[in-house]
C-alpha positions in Angstrom: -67.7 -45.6 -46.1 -66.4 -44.6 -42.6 -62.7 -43.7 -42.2 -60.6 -43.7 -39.3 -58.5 -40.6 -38.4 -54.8 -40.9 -36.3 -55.0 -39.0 -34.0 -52.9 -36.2 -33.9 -49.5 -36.7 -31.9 -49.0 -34.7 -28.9 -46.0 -32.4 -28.5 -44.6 -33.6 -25.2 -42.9 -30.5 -24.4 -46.1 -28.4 -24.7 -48.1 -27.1 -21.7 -51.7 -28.5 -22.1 -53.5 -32.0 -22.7 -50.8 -34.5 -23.4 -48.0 -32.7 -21.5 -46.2 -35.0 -19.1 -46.5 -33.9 -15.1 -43.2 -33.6 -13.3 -43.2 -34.4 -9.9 -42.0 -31.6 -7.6 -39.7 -33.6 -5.6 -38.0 -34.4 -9.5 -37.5 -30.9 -9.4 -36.1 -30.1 -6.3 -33.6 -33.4 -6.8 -32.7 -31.8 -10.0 -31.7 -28.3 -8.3 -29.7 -30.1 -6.1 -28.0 -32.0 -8.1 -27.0 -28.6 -9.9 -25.6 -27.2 -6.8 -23.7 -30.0 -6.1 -22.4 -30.4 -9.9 -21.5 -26.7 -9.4 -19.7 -27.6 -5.9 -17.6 -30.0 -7.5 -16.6 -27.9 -10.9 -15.5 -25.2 -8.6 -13.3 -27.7 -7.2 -12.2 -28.6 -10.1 -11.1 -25.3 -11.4 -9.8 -24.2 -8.2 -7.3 -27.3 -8.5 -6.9 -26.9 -12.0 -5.6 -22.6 -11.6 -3.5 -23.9 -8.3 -1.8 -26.3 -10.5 -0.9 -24.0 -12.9 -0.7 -20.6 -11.5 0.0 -21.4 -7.7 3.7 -21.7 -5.9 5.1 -24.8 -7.0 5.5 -26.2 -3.7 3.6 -28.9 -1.9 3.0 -28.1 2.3 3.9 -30.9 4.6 2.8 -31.2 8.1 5.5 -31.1 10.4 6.7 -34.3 12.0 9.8 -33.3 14.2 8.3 -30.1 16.2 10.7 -28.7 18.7 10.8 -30.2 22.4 11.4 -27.7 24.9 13.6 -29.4 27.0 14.2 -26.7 29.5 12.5 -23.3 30.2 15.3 -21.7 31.6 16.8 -19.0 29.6 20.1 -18.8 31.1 23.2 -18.5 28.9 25.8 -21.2 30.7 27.9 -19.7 32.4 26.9 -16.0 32.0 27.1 -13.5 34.6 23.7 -12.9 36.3 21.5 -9.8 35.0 21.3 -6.6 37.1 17.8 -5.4 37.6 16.8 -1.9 37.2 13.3 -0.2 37.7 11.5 1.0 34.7 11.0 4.2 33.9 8.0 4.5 31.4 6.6 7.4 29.2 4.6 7.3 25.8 6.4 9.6 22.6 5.3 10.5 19.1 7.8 9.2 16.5 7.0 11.2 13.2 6.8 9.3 9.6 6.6 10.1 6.3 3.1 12.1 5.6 1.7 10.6 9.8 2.6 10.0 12.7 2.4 7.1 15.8 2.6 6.7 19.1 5.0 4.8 20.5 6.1 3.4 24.6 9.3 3.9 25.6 10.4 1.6 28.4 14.4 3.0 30.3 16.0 1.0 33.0 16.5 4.3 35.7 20.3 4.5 37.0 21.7 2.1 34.2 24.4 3.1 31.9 23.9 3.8 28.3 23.3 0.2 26.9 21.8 -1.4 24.2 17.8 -0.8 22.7 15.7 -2.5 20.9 12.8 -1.9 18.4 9.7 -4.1 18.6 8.0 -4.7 14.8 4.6 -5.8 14.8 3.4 -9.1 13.0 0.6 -9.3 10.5 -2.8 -7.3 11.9 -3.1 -4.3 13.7 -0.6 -3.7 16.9 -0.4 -1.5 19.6 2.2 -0.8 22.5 -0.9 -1.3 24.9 -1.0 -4.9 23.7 1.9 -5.7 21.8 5.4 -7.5 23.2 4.1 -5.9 26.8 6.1 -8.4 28.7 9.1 -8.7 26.2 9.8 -4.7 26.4 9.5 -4.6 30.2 11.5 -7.9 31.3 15.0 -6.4 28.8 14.0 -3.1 30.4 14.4 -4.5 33.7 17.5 -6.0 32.5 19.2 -3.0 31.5 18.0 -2.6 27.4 16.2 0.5 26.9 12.8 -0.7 25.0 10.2 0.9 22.3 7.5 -0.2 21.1 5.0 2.1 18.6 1.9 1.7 17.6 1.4 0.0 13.5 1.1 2.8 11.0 -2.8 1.1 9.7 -3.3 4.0 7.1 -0.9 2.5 4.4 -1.4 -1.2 5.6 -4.8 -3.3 5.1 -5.4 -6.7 3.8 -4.8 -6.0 0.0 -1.9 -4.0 0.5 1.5 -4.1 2.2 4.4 -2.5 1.1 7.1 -4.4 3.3 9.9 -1.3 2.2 7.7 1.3 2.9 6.8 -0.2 6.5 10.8 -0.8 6.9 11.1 3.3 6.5 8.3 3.7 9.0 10.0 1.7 11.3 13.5 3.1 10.7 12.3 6.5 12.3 12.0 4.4 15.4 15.3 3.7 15.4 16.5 6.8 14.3 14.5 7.9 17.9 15.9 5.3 20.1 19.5 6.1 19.1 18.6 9.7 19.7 18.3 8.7 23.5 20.9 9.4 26.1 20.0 6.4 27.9 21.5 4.4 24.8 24.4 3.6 23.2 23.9 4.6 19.3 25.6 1.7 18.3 23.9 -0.9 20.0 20.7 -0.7 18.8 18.2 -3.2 17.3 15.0 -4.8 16.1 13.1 -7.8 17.3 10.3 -8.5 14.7 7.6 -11.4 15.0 5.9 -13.0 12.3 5.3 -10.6 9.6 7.6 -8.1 10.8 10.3 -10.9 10.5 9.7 -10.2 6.1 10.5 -6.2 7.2 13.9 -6.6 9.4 16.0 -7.7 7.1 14.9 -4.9 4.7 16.1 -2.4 7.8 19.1 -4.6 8.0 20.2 -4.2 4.5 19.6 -0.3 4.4 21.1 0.4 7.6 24.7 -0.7 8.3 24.7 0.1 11.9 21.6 -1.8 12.9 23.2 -4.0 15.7 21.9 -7.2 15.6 18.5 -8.7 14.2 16.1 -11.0 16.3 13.6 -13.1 14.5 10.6 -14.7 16.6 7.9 -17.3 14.3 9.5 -15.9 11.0 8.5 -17.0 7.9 10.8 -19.2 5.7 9.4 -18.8 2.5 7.7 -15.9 0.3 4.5 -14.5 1.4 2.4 -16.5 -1.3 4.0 -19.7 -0.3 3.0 -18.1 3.3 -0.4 -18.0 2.9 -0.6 -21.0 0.9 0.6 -22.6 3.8 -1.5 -20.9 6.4 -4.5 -22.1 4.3 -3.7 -25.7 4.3 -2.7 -26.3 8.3 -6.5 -24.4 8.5 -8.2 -26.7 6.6 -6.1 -30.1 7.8 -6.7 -29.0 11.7 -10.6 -28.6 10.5 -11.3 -31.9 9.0 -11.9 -30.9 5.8 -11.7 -33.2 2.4 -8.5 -34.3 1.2 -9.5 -32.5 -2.5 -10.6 -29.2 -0.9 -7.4 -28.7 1.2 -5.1 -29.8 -1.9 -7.1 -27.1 -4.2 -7.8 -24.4 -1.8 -4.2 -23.3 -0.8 -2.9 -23.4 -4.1 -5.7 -21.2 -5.5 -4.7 -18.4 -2.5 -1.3 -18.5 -3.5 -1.6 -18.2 -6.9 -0.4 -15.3 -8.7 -3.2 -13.5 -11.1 -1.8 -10.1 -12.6 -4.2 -7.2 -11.4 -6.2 -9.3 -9.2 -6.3 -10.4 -6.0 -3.5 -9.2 -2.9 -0.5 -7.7 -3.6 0.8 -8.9 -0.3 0.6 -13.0 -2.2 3.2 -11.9 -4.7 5.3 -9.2 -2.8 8.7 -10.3 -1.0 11.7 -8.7 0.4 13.4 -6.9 -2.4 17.1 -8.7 -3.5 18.5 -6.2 -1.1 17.7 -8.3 1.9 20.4 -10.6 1.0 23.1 -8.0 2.1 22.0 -8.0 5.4 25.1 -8.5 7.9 23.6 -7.9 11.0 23.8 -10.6 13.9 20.6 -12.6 13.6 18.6 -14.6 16.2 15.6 -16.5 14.8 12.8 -19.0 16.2 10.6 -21.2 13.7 8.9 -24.2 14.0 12.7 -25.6 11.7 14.9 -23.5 14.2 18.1 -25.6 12.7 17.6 -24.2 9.3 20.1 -21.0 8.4 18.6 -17.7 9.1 18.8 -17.0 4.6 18.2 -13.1 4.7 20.7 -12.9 7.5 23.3 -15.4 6.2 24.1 -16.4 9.6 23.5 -19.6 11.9 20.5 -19.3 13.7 21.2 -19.5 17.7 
């Protein structure tokens, strides 16, 4: 009698006879696939950590910028300026543990008058660069000018220690009142961008600080700061409405020993008892200068 035998079953996962063949092009459509599932759950958890660990505060593209209605600079009825040649010469203004150079800009013939400190906004700065025009046009006016060099050893894109730069910056004053082309009590700062964060930290320490100018400061902390920053990037560039609603919420949010110290650092409660007269430009110039307490002008 002649039996008949199954035949054995295959194991389909096995390499050999009986194993399936995958196509290549399966293969490559699966590793894509993976990349773009990994695209999207990066998204996800970027959103998901902004949500819960970034500023609570949603950035709104403006929609009422400023209209320059005039470029004249003339203040009503004032008297007209004298003009003065400028006298020019570079000096080394000693900090704590370094030093910098710094340009020192004197109308020649004109009384002791006022002086002003320039402070540097977010990046490296240099007198040979930085507020050129600005120091030599109140120069020319009568204001004795100086402008030094950013201290870059204690300052990098991790780290900023806003009180420590307000120090710095203080021995610039301390110099410029130390002239006999000034009058002591007249001097001040005008600070741009990230130096606007620094002034009223100089204001609040130092009582005799004459007045305070403000130029593209920033209205918020510096984490809100950069989450901003990071969104107007990424609506000017086209980008997906998902990515620029995740993205600035994961730079700005706070993670405890991670990430840059400058996203969670602002001006120290101090700031608030700054008195000095305050002049301030952003892109909301009728909004209350809040360090300063005064009306912007």
């Amino acid at each position: 009698m002649t039996v008949t035998r199954p035949a054995p079953a295959t194991d389909a996962t096995a390499p050999g006879v009986g194993a399936p063949r995958r196509d290549a092009r399966e293969h490559h459509l699966s590793g894509g696939y993976r990349v773009l599932a990994s695209t999207v759950l990066g998204i996800v958890v970027l959103a998901a950590l902004g949500a819960l660990m970034g500023p609570q505060w949603d950035p709104v593209p403006l929609t009422d910028p400023l209209v320059v209605s005039s470029r004249d600079t003339a203040i009503g009825s004032a008297p007209a300026l004298p003009t003065y040649d400028v006298r020019t010469r570079v000096v080394t203004v000693q900090l704590d543990g370094a030093t910098v150079r710094a340009q020192v800009n004197e109308p020649v013939g004109a009384p002791p008058g006022p002086g002003v400190v320039f402070l540097h906004g977010a990046g490296t700065g240099s007198y040979t660069e930085a507020f050129v025009e600005q120091a030599r046009a109140l120069a020319t006016a009568g204001v004795v000018t100086l402008v030094p060099d950013k201290r870059l050893d204690t300052y990098s894109a991790r780290y900023r220690d806003y009180v420590g730069m307000a120090r710095d910056y203080q021995r610039s004053v301390e110099l410029v009142r130390s002239l006999r082309t000034v009058d002591p009590d007249r001097v001040g700062v005008y600070a741009e961008s990230e130096g606007a964060w620094i002034a009223p930290v100089m204001a609040a320490a130092d009582e005799r600080l004459a007045f305070v100018v403000l130029v593209s400061a920033p209205v918020v902390p510096p984490r809100e700061q950069a989450a901003f920053a990071a969104d107007s990037y990424l609506r000017n560039t086209g980008v997906p409405h998902g990515v620029f609603r995740a993205i600035p919420r994961a730079v700005g949010m706070a993670i405890p020993g991670a990430g840059s110290s400058t996203s969670t650092s602002t001006s120290p409660p101090t700031s608030a008892a700054c008195r000095s007269p305050c002049s301030w430009s952003t892109a909301r110039a009728t909004r209350r200068c809040r360090s300063c307490r005064v009306p912007s002008r």
